[in-house]
N, C-alpha and C positions, 0 to 999 in steps of 0.2 A: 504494500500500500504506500502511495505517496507520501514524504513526511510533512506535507503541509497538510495536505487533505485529513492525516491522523490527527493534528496538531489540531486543528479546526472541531473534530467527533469527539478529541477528547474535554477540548473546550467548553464544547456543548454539553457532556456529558455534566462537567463540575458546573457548568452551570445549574441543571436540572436538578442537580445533589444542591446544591443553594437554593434554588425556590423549596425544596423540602424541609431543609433546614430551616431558612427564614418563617417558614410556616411554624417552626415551633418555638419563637426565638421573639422578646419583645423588640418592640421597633428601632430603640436605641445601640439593640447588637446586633440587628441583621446586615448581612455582609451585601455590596453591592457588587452587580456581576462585573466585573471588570479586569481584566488583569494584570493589574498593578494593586488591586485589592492586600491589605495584609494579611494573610493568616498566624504567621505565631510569628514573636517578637514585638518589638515599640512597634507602635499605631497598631497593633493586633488589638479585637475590642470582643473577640470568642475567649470567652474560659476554657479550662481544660477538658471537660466534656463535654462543651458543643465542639470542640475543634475535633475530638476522637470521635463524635458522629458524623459530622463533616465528612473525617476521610474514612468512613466506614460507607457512606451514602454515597461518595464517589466511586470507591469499589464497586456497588451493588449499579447504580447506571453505567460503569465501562459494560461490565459486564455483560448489562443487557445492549448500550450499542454496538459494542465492538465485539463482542462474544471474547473476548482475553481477559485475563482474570492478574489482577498487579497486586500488590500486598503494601497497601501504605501503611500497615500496623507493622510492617518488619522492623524491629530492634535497631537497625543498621540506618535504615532507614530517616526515622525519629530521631536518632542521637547525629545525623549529618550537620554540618557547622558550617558546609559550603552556603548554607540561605535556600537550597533547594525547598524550604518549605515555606519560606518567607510571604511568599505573593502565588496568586491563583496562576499568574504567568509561568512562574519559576516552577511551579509545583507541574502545571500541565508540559513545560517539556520536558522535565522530569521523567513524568508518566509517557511519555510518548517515547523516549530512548528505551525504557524498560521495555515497553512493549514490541520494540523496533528487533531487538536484540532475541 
């Protein structure tokens, strides 16, 4: 699959895991879809259980768009200091090399 064309399915996918999330999440912590968005770190505004549902509900729509299955709960993962988890951006090409490989 093309890497832009993935780049774009996986996008959409975390975004779809955001409208779910946001659904549970009062107004002042709902994430906007954007990919420059923070998710952990300064300007991150998820606690640490919306953030573990977050990348649980990401998991659960790759899956259903892309039928590939990625493990954002991996240990190695979580403990990275590169910023890959930083932002929706960083996090989806993240996801998208995992998947690539």
């Amino acid at each position: 699959m093309d890497s832009a064309v993935t780049y774009q399915v996986i996008l959409e996918a975390t975004y779809s895991a955001i409208d779910e999330i946001n659904n549970q999440l009062p107004t002042a912590q709902q994430l906007a879809k954007q990919e420059d968005t923070i998710i952990l770190g300064e300007g991150g505004i998820l606690d640490s259980l919306a953030t573990i549902q977050l990348l649980v509900a990401i998991e659960e729509h790759i899956a259903t768009s892309v039928g590939g299955n990625v493990d954002l709960m991996d240990g190695k993962l979580l403990s990275l200091q590169d910023g890959s988890l930083q932002s929706l951006g960083s996090l989806t090409s993240l996801i998208t090399e995992k998947l690539s490989t």
